[in-house]
C-alpha positions in Angstrom: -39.2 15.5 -16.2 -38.4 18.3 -18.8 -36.6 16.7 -21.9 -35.0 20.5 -23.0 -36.3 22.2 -26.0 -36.7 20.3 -28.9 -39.1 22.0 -30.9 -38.8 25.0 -32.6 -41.8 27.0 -34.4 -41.2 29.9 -36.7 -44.3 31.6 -38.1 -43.8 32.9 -42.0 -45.8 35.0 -44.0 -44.3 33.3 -46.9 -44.7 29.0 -46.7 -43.4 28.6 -50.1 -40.2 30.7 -49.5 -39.7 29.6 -45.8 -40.1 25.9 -46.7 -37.5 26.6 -49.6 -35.1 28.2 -47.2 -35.2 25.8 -44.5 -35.1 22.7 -46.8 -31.6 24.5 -48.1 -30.1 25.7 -44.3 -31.2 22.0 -42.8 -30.3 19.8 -45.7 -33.7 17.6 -45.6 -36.7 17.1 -46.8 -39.7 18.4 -44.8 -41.1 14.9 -42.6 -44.5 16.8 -42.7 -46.0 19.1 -45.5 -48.8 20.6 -45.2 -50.5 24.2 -45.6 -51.1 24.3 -41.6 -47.7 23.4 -40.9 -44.5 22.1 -42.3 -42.4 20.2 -40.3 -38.5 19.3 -40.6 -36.7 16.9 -38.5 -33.0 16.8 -37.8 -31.5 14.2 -35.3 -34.3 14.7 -32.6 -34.6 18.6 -33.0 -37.9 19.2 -34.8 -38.0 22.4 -36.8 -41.7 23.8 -37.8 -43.1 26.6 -40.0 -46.6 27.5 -39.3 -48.1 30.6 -41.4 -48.0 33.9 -39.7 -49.8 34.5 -36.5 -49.3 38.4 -35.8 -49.0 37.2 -31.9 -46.9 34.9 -32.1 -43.2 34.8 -32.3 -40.6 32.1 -32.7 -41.6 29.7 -29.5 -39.1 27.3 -28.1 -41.4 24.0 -27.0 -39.4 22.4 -24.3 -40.8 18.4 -23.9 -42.1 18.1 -20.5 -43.5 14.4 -19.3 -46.3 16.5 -17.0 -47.4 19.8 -18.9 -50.1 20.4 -16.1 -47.4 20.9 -13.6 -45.3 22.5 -15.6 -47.6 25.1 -17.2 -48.6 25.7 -12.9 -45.0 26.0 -12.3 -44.5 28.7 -15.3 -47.7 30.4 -13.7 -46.4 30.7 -10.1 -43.5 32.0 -11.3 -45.4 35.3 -12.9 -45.8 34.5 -16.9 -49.4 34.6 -18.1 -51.0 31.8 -20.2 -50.5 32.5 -24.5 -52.2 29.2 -25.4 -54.0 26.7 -22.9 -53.4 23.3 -23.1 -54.7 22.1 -26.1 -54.7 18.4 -27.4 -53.1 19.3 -31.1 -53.8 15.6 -32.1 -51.7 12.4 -31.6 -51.5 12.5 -28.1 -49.7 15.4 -28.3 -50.9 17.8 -25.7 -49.2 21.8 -26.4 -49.5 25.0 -24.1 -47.5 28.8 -23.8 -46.9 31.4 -22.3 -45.1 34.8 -22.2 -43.0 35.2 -19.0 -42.1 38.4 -17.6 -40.1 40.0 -19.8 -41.8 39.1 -23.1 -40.5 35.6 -24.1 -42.4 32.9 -25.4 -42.1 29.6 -23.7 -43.9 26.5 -25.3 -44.2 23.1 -23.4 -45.4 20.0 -25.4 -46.6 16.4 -23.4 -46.5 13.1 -25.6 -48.5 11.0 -24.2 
């Protein structure tokens, strides 16, 4: 079952500045703070800055209940794997890829 996107990940080049910037657009306090990644949460959209990573882009992280099948799914369709499933801690298991014409598309499982 795919939840829709609910995460969204910016990569900055400057955490100080970003962090500063979102806390004033979103009008909350970050729920996570820490060099790595700094996490905002507003109703049950979860905003995150991560520092710069020259490949990567903003990603939209749709919430999927089976990330195996969905990742497959996103293959068979033509995009090529960005990031293999990886357990990011928590139960939280992430993956990407870049479909066809260039976008980012992030899937997370909560297990």
């Amino acid at each position: 079952m795919n939840q829709g996107i609910r995460t969204i990940i910016y990569p900055v080049k400057d955490m100080a500045r970003a962090k500063t910037q979102f806390r004033t657009l979103l009008g909350v306090e970050p729920y996570a703070d820490q060099p790595y990644y700094v996490g905002f949460k507003v109703g049950d959209q979860d905003i995150g800055l991560v520092p710069n990573n020259p490949e990567a882009g903003m990603t939209a992280f749709y919430h999927v209940s089976d990330i195996k099948q969905s990742l497959q799914s996103l293959l068979d369709a033509g995009s090529q794997i960005l990031q293999e499933i990886k357990d990011v801690g928590g139960g939280r298991l992430i993956a990407s890829v870049r479909d066809a014409d260039g976008n980012i598309i992030g899937l997370i499982q909560d297990t």
